[in-house]
N, CA, C and O atoms as CSV, one atom per row, in Angstrom:
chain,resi,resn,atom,element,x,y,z
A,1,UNK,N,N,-32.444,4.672,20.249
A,1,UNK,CA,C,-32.081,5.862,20.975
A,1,UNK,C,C,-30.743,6.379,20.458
A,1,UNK,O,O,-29.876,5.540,20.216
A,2,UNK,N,N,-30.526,7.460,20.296
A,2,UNK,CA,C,-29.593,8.138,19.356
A,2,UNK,C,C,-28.559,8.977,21.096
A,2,UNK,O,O,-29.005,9.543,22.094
A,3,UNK,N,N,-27.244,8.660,20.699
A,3,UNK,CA,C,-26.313,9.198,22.126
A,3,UNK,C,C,-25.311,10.443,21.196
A,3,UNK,O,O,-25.287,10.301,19.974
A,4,UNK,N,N,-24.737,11.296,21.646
A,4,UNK,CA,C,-24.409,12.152,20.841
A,4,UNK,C,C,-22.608,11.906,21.160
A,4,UNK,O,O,-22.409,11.902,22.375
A,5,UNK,N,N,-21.462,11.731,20.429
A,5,UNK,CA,C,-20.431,11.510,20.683
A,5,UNK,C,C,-19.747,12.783,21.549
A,5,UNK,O,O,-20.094,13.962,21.487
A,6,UNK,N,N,-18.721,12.230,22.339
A,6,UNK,CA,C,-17.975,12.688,23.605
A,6,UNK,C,C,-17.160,13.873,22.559
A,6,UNK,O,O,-16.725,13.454,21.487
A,7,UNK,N,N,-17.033,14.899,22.806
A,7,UNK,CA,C,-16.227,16.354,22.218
A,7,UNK,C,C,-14.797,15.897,22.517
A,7,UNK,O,O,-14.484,15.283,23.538
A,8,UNK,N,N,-14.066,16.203,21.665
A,8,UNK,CA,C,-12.669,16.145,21.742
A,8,UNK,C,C,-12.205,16.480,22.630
A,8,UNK,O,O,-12.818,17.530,22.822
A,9,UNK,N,N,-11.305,16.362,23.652
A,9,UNK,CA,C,-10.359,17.388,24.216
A,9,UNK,C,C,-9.327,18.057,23.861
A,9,UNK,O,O,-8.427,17.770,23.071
A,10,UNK,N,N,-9.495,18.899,24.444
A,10,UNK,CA,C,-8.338,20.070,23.698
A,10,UNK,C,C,-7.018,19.677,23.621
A,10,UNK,O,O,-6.346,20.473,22.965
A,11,UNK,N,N,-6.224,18.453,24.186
A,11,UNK,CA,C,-5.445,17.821,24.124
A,11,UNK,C,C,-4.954,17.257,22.519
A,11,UNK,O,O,-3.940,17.522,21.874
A,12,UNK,N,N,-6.361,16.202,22.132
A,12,UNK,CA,C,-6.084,16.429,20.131
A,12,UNK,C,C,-5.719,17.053,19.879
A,12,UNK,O,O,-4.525,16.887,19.630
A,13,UNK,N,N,-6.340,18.532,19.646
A,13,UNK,CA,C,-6.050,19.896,18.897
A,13,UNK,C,C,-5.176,20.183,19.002
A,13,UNK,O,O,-4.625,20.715,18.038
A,14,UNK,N,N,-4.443,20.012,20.297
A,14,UNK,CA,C,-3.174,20.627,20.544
A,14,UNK,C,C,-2.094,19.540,19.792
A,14,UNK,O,O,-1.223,19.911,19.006
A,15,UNK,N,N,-2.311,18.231,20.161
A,15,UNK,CA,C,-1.527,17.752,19.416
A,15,UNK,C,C,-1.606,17.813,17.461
A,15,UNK,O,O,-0.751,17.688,16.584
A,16,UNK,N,N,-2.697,17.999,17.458
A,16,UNK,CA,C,-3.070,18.084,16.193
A,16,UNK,C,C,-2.192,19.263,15.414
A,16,UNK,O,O,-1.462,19.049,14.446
A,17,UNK,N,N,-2.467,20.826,16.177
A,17,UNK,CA,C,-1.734,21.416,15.564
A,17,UNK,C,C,-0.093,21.527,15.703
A,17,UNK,O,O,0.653,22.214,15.004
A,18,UNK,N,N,0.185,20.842,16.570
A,18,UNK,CA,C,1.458,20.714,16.799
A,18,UNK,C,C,2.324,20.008,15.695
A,18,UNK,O,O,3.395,20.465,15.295
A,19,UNK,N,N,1.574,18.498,15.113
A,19,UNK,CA,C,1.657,18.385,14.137
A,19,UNK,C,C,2.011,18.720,12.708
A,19,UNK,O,O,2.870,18.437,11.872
A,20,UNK,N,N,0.902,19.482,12.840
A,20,UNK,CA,C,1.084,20.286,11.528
A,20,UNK,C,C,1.772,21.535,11.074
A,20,UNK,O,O,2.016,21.845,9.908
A,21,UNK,N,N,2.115,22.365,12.412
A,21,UNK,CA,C,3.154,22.744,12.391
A,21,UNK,C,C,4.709,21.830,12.382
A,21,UNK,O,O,5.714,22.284,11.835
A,22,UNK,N,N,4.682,20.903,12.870
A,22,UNK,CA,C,6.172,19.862,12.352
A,22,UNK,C,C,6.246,20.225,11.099
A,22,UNK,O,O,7.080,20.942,10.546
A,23,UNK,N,N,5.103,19.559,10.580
A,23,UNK,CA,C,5.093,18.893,8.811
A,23,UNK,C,C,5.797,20.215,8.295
A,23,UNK,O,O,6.805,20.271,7.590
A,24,UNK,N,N,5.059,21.255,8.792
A,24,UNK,CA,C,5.451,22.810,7.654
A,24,UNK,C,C,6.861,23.011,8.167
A,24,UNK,O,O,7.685,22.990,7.253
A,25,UNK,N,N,7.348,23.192,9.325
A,25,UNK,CA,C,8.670,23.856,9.718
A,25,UNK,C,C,9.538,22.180,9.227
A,25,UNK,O,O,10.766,22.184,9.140
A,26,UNK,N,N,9.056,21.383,9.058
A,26,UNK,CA,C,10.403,20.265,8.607
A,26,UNK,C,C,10.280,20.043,7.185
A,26,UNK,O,O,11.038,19.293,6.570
A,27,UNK,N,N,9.132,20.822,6.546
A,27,UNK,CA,C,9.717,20.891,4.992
A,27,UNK,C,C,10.560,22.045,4.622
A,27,UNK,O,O,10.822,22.517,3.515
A,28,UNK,N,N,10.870,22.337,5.641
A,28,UNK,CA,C,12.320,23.514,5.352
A,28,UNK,C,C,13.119,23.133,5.599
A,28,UNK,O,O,14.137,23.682,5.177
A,29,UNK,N,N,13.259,21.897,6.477
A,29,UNK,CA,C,14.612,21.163,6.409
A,29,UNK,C,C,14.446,19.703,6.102
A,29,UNK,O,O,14.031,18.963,6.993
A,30,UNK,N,N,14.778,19.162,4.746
A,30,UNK,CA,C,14.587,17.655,4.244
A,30,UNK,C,C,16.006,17.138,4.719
A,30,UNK,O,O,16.148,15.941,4.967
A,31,UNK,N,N,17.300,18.231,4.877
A,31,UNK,CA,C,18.746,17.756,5.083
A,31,UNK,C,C,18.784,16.709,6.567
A,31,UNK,O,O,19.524,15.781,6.893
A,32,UNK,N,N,17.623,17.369,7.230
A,32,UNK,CA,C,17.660,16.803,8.627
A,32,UNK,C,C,17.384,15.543,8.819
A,32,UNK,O,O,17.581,14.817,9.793
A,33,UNK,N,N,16.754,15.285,7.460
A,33,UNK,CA,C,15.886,13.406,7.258
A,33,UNK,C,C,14.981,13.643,8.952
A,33,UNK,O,O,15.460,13.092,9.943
A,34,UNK,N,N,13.887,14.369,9.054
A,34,UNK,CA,C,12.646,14.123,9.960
A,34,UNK,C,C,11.683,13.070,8.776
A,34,UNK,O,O,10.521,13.284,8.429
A,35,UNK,N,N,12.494,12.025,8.366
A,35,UNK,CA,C,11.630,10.570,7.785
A,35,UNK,C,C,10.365,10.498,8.253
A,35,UNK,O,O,10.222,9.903,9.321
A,36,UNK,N,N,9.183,11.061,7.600
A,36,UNK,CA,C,7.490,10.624,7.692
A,36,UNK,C,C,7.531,11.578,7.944
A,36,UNK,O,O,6.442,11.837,7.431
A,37,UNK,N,N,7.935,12.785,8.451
A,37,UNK,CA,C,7.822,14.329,8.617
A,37,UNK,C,C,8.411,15.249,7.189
A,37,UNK,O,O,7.852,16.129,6.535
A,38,UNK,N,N,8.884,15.028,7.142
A,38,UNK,CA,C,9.408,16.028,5.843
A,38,UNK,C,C,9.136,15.795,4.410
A,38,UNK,O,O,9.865,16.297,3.555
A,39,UNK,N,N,8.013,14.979,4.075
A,39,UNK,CA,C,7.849,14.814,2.786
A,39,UNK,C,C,6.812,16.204,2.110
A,39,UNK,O,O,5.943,16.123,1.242
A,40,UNK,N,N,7.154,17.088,2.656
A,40,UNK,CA,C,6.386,18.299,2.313
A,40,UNK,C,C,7.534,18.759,1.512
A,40,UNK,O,O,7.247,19.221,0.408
A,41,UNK,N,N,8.585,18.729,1.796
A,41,UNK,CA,C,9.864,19.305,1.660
A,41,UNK,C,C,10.020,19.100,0.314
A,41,UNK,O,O,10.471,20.152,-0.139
A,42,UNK,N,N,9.848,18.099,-0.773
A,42,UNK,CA,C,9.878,17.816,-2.022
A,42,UNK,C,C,9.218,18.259,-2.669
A,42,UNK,O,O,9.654,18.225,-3.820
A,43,UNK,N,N,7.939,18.892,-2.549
A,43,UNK,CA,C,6.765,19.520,-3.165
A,43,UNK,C,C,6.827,20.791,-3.570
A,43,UNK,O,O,6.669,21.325,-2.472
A,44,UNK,N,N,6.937,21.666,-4.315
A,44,UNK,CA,C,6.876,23.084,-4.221
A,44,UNK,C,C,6.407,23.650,-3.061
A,44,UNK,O,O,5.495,23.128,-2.420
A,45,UNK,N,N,7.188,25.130,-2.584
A,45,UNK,CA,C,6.790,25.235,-1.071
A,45,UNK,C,C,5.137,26.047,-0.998
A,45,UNK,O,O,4.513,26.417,-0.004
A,46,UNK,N,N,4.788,26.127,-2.397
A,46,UNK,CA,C,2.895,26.749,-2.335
A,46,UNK,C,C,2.169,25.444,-2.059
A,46,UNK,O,O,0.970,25.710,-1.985
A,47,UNK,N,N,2.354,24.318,-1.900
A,47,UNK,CA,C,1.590,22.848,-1.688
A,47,UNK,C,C,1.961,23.138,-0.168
A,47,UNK,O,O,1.149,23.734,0.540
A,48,UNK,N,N,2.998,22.781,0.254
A,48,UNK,CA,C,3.351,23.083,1.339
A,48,UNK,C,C,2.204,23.708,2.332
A,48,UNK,O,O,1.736,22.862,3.093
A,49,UNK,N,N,1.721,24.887,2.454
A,49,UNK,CA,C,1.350,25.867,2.302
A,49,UNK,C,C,-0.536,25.579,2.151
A,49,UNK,O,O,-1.331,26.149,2.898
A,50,UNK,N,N,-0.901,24.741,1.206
A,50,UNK,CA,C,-2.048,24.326,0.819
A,50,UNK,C,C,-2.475,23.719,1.723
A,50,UNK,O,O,-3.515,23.873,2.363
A,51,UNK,N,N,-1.374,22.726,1.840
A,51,UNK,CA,C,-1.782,21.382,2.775
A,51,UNK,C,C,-1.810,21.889,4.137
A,51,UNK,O,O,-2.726,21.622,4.914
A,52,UNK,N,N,-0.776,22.646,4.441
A,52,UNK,CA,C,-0.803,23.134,6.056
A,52,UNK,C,C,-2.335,23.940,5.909
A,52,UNK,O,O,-3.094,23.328,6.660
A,53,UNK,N,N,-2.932,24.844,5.372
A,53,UNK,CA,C,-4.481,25.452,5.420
A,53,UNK,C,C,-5.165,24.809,5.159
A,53,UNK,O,O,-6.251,25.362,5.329
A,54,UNK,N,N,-5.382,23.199,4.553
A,54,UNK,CA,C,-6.209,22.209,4.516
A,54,UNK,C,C,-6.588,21.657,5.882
A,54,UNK,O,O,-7.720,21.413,6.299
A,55,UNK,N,N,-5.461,21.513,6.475
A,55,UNK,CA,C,-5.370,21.263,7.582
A,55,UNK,C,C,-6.362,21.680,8.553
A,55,UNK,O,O,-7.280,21.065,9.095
A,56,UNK,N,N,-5.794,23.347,8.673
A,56,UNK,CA,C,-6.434,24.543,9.562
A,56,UNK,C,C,-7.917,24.310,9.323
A,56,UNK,O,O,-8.669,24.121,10.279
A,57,UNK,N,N,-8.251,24.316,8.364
A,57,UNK,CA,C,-9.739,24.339,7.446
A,57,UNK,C,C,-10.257,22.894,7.877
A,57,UNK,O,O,-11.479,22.780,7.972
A,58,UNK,N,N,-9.539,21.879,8.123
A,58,UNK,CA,C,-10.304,20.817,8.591
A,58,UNK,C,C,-10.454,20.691,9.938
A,58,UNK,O,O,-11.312,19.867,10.257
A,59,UNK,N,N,-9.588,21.546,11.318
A,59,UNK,CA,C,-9.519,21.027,12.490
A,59,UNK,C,C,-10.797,22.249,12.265
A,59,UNK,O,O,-11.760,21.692,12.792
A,60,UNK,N,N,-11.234,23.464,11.813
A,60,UNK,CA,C,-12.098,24.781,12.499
A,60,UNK,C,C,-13.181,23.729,11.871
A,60,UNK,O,O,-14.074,23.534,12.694
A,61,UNK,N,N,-13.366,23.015,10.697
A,61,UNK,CA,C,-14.618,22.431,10.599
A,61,UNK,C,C,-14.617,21.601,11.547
A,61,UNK,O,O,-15.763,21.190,11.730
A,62,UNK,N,N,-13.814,21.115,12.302
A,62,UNK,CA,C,-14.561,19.724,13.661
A,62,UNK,C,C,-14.622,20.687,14.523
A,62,UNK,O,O,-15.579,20.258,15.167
A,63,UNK,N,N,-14.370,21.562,14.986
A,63,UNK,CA,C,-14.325,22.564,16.212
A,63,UNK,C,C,-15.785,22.623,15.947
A,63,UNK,O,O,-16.659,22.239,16.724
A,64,UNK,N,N,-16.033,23.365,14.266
A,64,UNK,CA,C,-17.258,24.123,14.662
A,64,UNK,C,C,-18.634,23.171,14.516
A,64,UNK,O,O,-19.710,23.770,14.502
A,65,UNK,N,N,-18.635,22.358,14.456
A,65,UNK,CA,C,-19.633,21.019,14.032
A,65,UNK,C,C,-19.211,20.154,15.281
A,65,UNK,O,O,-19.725,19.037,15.232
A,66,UNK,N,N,-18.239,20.413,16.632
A,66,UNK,CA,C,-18.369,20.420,17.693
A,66,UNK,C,C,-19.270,21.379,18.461
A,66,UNK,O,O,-19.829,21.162,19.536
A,67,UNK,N,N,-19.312,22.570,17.647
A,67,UNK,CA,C,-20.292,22.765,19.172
A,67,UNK,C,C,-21.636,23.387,18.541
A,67,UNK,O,O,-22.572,23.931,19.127
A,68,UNK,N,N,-21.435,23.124,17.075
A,68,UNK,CA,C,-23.458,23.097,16.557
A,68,UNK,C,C,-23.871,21.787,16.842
A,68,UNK,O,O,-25.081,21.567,16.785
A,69,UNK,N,N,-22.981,20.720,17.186
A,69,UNK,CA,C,-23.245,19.186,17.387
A,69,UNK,C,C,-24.222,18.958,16.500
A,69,UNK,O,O,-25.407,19.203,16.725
A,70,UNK,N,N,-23.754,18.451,15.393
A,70,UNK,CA,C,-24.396,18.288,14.120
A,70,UNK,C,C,-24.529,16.965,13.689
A,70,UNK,O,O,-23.584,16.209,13.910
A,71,UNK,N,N,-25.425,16.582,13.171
A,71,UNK,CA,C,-25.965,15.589,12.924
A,71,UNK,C,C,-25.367,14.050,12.906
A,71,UNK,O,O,-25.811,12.975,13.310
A,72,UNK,N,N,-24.446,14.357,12.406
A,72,UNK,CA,C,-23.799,13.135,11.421
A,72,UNK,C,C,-22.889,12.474,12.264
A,72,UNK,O,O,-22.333,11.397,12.048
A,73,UNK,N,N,-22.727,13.631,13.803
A,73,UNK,CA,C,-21.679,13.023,14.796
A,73,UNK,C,C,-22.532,12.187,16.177
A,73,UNK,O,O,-22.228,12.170,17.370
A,74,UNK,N,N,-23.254,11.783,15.724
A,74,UNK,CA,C,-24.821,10.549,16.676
A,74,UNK,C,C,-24.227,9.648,15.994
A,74,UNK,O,O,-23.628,9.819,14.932
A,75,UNK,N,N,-24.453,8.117,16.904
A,75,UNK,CA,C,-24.330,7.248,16.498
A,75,UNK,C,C,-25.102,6.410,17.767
A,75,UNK,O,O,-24.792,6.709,18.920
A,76,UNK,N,N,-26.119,5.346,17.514
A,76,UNK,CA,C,-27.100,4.432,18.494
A,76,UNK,C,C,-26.525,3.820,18.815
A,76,UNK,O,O,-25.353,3.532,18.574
A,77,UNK,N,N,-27.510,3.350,19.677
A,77,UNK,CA,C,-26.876,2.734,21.225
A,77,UNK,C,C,-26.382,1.200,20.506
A,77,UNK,O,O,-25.436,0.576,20.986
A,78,UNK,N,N,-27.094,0.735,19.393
A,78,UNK,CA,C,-26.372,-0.325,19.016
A,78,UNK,C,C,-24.929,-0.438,18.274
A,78,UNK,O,O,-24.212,-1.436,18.190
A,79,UNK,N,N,-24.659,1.154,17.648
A,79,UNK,CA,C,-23.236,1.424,16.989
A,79,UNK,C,C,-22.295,1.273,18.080
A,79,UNK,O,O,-21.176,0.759,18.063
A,80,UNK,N,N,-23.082,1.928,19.248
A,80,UNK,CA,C,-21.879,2.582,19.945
A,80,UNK,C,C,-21.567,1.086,21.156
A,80,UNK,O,O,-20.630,1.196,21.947
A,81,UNK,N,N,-22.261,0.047,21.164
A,81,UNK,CA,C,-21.633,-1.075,21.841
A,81,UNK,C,C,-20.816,-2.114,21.147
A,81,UNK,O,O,-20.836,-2.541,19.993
A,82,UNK,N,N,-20.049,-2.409,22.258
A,82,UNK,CA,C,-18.455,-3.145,21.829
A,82,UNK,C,C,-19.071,-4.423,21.299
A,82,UNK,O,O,-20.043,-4.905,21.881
A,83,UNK,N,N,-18.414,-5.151,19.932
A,83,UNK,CA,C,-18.870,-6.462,19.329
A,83,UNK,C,C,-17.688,-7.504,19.333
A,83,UNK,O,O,-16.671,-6.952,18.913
A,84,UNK,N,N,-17.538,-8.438,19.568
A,84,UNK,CA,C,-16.649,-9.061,18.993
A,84,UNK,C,C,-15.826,-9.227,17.728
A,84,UNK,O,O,-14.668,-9.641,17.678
A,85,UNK,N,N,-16.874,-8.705,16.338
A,85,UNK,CA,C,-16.698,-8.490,15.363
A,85,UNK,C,C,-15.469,-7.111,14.993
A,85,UNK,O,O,-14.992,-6.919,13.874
A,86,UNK,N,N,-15.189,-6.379,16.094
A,86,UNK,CA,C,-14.073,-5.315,15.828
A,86,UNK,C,C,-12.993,-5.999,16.105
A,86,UNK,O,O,-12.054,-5.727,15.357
A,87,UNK,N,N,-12.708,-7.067,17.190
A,87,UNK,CA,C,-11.659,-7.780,17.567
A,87,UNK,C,C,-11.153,-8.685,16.207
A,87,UNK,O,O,-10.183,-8.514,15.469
A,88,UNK,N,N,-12.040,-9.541,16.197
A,88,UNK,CA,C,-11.669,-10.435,14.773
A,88,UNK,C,C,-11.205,-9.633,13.480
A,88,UNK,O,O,-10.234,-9.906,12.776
A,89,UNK,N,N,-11.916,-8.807,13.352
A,89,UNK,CA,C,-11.463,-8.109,12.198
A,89,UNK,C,C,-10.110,-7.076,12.046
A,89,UNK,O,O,-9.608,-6.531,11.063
A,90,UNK,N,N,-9.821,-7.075,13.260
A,90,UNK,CA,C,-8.468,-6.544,13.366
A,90,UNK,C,C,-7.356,-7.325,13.662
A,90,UNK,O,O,-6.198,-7.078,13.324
A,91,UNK,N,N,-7.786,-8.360,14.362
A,91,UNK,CA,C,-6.705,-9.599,14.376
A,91,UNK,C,C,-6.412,-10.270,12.835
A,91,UNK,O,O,-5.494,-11.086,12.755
A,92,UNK,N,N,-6.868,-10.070,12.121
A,92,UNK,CA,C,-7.453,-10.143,10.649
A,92,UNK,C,C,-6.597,-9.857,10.108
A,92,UNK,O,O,-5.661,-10.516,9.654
A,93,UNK,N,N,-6.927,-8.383,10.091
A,93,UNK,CA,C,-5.587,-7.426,9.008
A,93,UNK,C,C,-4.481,-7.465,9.862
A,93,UNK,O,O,-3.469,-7.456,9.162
A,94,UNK,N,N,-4.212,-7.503,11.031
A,94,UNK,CA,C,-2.966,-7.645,11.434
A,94,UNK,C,C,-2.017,-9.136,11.496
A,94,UNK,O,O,-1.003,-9.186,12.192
A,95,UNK,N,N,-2.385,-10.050,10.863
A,95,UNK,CA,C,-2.101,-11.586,10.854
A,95,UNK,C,C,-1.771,-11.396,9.198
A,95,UNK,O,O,-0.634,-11.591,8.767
A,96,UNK,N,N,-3.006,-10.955,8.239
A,96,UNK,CA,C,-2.413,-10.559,7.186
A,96,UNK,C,C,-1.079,-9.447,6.784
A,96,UNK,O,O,-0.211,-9.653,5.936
A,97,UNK,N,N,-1.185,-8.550,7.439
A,97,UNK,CA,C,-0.520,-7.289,7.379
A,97,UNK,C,C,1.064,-7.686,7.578
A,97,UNK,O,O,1.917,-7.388,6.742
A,98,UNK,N,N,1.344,-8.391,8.787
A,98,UNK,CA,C,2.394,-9.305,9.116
A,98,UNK,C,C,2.789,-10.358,8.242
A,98,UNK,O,O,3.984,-10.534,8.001
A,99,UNK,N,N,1.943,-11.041,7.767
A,99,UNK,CA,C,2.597,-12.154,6.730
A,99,UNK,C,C,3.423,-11.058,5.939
A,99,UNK,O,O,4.572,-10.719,6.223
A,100,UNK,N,N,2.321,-10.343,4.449
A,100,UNK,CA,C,2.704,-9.893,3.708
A,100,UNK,C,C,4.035,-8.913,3.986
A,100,UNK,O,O,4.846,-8.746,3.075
A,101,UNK,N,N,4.208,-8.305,5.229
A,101,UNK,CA,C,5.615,-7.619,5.637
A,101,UNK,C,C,6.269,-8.700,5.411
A,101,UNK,O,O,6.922,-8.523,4.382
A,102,UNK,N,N,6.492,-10.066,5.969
A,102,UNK,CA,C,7.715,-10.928,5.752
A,102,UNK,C,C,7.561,-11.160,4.316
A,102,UNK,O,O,8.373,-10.655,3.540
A,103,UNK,N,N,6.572,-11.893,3.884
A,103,UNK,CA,C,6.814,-12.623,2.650
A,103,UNK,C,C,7.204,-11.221,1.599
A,103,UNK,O,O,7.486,-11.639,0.476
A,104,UNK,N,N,7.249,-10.390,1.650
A,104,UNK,CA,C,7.399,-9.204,0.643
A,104,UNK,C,C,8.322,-8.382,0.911
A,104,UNK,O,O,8.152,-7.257,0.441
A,105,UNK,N,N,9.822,-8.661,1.878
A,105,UNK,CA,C,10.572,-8.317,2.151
A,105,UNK,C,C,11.821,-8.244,1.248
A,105,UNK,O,O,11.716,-9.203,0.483
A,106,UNK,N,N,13.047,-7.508,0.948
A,106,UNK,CA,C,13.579,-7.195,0.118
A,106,UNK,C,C,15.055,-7.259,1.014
A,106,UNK,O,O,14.832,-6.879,2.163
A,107,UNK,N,N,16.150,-7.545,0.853
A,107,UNK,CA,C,17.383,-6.680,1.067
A,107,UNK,C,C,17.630,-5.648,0.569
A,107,UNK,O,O,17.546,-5.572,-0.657
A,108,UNK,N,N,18.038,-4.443,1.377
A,108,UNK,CA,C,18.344,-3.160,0.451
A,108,UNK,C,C,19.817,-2.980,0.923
A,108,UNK,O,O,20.516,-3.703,1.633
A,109,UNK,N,N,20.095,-1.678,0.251
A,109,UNK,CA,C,21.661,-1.191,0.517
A,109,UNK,C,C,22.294,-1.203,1.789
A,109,UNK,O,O,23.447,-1.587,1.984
A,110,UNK,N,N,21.389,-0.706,2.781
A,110,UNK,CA,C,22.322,-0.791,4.290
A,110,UNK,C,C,22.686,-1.719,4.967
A,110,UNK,O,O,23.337,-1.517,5.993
């Protein structure tokens, strides 16, 4: 039996574009160091620009494949129940993920 996934709330979107407006208005200011926000700021400002309408172009494609509810967004009743197998496998990479942060640690300048 095929269940059709729950529609976003407009809450994403909003945060979504909120987002992406950061990214664009803080690659006009790199002086400010918005660190993980402003790496637009190094790029020529037509990438800039690209990426912010990549963006746009990707939230109107989930909008609109939200409400033709299109194919590819079903998933069965056996996808959609909880396994143990998501737990382990994330305790997983995060046991790994953690080592390799310590063991691959560096002193830097500050």
């Amino acid at each position: 039996m095929m269940k059709k996934l729950s529609r976003f709330p407009l809450s994403f979107f909003i945060v979504y574009f909120l987002f992406l407006l950061i990214y664009l208005l803080a690659s006009y200011f790199p002086h400010l160091r918005w660190w993980g926000l402003d790496w637009w700021a190094y790029y020529p400002s037509w990438v800039a620009y690209i990426l912010f309408g990549i963006g746009l172009i990707a939230a109107a494609g989930l909008i609109w494949s939200q409400k033709r509810k299109v194919g590819w967004l079903t998933v069965t009743d056996e996808e959609a129940a909880p396994s143990g197998k998501y737990l382990w496998t994330s305790l997983t990479v995060l046991i790994i993920t953690g080592l390799l942060f310590y063991l691959l640690r560096v002193r830097t300048h500050f």
